[in-house]
Residue, then its C-alpha position, 0 to 999 in steps of 0.5 A: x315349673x308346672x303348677x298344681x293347677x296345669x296338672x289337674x287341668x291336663x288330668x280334666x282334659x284326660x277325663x273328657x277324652x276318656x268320656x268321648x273315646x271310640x272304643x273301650x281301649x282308648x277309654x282305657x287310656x284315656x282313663x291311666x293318662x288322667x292319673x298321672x297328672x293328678x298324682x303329679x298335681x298333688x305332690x306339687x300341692x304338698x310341696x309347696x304347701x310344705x314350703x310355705x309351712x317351712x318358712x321357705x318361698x312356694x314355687 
């Protein structure tokens, strides 16, 4: 299972590539890979946050 923190680095990773792109549309991109993987990072976040919280084990 990915963690909350492979996600925002898959996202980072994004954003760098957006900011070295060669044209416009692969910034673009880029840019809509990147939020994805935040989206994705914050569920995780809240899931397990939620799971602590629940007296049930984080992942």
């Amino acid at each position: 299972m990915f963690t909350p923190e492979h996600f925002r680095a898959k996202a980072a990773e994004c954003g760098e590539l957006a900011k070295t792109a060669n044209s416009q549309d692969d910034a673009r991109e880029f840019e809509r890979r990147e939020t994805s993987p935040a989206m994705l990072a914050d569920n995780a976040q809240w899931l397990a946050d939620k799971m602590v919280h629940s007296g049930g084990v984080a992942p």
